[in-house]
Backbone as a ProteinNet text record, in pm:
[ID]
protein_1_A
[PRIMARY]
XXXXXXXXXXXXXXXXXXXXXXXXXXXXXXXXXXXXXXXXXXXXXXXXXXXXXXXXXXXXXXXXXXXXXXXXXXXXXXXXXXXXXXXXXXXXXXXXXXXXXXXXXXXXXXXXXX
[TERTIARY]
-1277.2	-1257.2	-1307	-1246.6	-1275.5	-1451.9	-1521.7	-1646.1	-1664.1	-1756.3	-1771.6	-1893.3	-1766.5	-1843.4	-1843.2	-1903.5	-1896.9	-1725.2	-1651.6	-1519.6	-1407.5	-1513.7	-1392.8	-1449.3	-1340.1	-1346.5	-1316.6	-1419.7	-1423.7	-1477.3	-1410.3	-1256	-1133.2	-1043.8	-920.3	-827.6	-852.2	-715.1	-644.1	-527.1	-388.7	-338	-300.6	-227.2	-123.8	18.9	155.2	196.4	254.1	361	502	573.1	739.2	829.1	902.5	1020.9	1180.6	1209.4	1328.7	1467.7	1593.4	1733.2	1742.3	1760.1	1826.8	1888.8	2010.6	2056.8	2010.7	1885.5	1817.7	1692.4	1686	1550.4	1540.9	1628.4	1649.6	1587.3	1681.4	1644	1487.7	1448.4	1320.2	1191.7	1229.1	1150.5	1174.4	1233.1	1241.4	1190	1276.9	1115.4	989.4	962.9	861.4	739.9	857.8	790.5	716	797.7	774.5	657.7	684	594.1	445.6	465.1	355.1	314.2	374.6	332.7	271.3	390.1	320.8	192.3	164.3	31.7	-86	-59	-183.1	-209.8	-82.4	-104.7	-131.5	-85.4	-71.5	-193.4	-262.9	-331.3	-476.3	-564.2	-699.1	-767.1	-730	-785.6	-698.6	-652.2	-508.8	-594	-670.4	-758.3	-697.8	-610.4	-535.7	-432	-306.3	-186	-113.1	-87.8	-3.2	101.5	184.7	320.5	336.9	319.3	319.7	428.5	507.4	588.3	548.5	677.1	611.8	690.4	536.9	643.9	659.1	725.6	751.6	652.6	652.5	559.7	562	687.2	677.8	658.5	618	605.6	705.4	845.1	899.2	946.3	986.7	1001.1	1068.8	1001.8	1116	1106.9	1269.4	1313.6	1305.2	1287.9	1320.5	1178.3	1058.4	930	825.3	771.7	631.4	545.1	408.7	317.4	225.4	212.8	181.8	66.4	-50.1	-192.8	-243.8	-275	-293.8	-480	-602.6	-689.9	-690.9	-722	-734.1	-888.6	-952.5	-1091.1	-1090.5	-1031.4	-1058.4	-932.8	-950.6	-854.8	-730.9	-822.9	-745.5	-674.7	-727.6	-630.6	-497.3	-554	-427.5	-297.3	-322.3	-248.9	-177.9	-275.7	-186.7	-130.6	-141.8	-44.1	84.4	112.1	221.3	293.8	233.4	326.2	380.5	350.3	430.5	574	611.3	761.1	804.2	768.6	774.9	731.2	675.9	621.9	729.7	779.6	880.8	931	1056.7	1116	1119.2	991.5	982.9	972.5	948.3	939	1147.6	1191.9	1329.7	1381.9	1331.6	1378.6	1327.3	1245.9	1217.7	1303.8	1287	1382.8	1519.6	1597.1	1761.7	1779.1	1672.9	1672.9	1688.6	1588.6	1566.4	1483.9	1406.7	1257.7	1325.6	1314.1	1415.3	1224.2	1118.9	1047.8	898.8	789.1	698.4	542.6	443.6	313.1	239.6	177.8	56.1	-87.9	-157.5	-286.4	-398.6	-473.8	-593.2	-709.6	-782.2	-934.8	-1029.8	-1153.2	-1259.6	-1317.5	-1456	-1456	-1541.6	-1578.2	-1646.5	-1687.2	-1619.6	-1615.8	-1507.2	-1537.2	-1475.8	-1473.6	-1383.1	-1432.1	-1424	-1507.4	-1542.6	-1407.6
-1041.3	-1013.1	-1129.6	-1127.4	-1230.7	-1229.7	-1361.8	-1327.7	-1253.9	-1222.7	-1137.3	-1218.8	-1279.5	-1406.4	-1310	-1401.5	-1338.6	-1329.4	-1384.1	-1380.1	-1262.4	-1238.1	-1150.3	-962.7	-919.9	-757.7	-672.7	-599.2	-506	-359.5	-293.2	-268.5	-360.4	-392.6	-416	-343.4	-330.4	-200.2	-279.8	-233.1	-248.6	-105	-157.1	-39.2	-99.2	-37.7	-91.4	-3.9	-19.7	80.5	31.4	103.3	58.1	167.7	82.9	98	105.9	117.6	92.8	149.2	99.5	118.5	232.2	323.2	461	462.3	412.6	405.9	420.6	300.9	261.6	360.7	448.2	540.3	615.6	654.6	727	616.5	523.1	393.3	327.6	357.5	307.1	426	529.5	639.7	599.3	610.9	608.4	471.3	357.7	230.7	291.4	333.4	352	421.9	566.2	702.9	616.5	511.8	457.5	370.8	304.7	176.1	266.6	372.7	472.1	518.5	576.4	653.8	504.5	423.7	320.4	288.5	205.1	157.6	258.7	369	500.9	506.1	497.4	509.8	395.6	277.1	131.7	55.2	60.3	-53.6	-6.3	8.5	31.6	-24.4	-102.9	-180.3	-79.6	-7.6	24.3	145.3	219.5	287.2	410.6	371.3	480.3	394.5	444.4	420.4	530.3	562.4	668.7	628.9	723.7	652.8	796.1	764.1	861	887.9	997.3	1007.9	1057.7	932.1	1030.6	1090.5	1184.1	1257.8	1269.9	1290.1	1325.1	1413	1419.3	1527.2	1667.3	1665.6	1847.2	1834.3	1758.9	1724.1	1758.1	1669	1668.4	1578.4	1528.9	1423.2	1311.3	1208.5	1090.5	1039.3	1041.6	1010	861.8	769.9	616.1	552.1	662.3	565	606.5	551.4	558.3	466.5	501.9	466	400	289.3	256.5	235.8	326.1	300.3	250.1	133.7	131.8	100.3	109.3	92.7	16.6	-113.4	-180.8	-214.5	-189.9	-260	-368	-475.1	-607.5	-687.5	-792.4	-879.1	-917.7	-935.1	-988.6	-876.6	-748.5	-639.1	-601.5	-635	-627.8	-707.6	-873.3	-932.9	-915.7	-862.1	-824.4	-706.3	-637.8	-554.1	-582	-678.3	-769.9	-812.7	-873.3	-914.7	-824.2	-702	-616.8	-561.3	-520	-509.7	-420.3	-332.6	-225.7	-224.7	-340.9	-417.4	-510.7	-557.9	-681	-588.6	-480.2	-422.5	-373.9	-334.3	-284.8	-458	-522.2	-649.6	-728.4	-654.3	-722	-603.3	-482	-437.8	-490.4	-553	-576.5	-723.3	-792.2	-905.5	-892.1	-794.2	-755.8	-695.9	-682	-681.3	-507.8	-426.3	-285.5	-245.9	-334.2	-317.2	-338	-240.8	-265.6	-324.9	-296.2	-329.7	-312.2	-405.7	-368.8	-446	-347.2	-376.3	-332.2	-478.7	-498.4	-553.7	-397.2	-518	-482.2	-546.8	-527	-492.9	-402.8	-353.6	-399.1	-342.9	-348.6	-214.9	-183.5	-31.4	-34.6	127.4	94.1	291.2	400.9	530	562.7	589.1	602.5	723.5	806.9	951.7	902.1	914.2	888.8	964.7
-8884.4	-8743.5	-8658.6	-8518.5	-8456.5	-8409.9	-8376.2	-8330.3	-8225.9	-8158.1	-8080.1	-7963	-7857.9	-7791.4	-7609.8	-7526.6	-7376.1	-7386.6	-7396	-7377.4	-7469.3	-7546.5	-7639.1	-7543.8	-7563.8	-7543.6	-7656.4	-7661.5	-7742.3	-7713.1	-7709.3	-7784.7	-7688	-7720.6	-7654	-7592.5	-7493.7	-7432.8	-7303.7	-7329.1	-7293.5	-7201.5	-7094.6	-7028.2	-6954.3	-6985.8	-6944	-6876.2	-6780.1	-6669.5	-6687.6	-6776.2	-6824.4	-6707	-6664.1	-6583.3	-6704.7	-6769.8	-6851.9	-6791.9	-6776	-6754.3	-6817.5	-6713.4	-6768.4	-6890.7	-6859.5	-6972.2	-7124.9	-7133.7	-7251.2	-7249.1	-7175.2	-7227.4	-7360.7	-7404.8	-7523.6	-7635	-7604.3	-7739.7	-7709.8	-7592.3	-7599.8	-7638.5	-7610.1	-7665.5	-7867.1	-7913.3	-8035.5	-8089.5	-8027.6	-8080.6	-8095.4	-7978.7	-7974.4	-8015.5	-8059.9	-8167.2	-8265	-8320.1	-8472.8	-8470.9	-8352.2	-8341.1	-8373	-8299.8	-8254.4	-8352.3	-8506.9	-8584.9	-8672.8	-8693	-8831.1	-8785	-8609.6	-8606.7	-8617.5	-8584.5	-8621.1	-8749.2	-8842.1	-8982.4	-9073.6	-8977.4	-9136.2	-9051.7	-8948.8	-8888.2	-8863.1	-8921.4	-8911.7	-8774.1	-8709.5	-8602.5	-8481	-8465.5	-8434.4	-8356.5	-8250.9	-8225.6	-8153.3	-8052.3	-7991.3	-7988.7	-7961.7	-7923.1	-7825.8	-7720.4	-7637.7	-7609.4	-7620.8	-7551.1	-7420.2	-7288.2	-7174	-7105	-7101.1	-6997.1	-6850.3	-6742.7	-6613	-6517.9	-6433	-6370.7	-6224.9	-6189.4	-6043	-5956.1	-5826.5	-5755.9	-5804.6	-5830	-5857.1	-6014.4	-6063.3	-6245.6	-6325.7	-6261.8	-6324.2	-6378	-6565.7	-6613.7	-6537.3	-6547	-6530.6	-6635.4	-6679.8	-6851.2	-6820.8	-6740.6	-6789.2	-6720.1	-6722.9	-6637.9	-6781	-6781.6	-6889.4	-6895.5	-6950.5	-6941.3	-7099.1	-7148.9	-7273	-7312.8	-7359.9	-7365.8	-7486.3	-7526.1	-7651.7	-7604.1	-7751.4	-7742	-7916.7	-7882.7	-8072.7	-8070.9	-8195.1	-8224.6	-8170.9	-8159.6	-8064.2	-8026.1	-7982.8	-7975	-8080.5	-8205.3	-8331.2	-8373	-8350.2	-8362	-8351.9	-8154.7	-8117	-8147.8	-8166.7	-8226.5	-8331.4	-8421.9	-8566.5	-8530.2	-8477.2	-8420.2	-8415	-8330.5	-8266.1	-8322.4	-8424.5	-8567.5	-8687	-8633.5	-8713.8	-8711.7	-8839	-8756.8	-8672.9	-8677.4	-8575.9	-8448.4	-8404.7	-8312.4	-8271.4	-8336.9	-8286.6	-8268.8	-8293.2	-8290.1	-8147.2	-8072.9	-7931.3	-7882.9	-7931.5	-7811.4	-7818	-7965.2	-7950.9	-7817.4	-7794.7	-7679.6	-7538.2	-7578.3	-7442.7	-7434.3	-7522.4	-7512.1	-7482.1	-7507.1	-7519.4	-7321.4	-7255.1	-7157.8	-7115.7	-7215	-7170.5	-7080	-7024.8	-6933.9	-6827.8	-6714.9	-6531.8	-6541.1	-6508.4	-6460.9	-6528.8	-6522.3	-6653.2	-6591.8	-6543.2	-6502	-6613.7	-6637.6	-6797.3	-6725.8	-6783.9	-6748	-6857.6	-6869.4	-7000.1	-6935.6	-6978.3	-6923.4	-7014.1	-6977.5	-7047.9	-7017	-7123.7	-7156.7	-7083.3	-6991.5	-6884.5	-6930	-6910.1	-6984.6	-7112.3	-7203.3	-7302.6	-7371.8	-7427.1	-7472.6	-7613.4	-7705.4	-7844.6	-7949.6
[MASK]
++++++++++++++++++++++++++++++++++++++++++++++++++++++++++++++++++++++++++++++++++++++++++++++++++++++++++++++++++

């Protein structure tokens, strides 16, 4: 694992706000099931993963907005993450131009539920 310097965060968390083309919501829910089950199951560093749907005032779904929470043991985690295939697989969607719109930002742990 990587050292553990002022600069590294640990744990690593990731929180994305996905906008995706109607159209492509279906195909991006299902990347994403998978991406979701292998890294829970094949990636030990791999801590939480959510995939969130959202909703409207009266709570009701919006099929093409979601929310992507991942939490990895560290940095190097998350990376190897990335390089998995089921990982490329959601970034070849994002490459093929399924994302209408996409706010990423990384935290640091501040409350955490164990």
């Amino acid at each position: 694992m990587a050292s553990k310097d002022a600069a590294s965060l640990s744990p690593f968390i990731k929180c994305c706000i996905v906008e995706v083309h109607p159209d492509r919501a279906e195909e991006f829910t299902n990347v994403c099931r998978i991406a979701q089950e292998r890294s829970m199951k094949e990636e030990p560093g791999c801590l939480r993963l959510d995939i969130l749907q959202m909703v409207d005032d009266k709570n009701a779904a919006i099929p093409h907005k979601f929310i992507v929470y991942e939490i990895f043991e560290d940095e190097e985690a998350y990376h190897h993450h990335g390089r998995q295939p089921y990982s490329q697989d959601v970034g070849a969607f994002v490459k093929s131009g399924g994302i209408a719109h996409e706010d990423a930002y990384v935290a640091q742990k501040l409350f955490l539920t164990e």
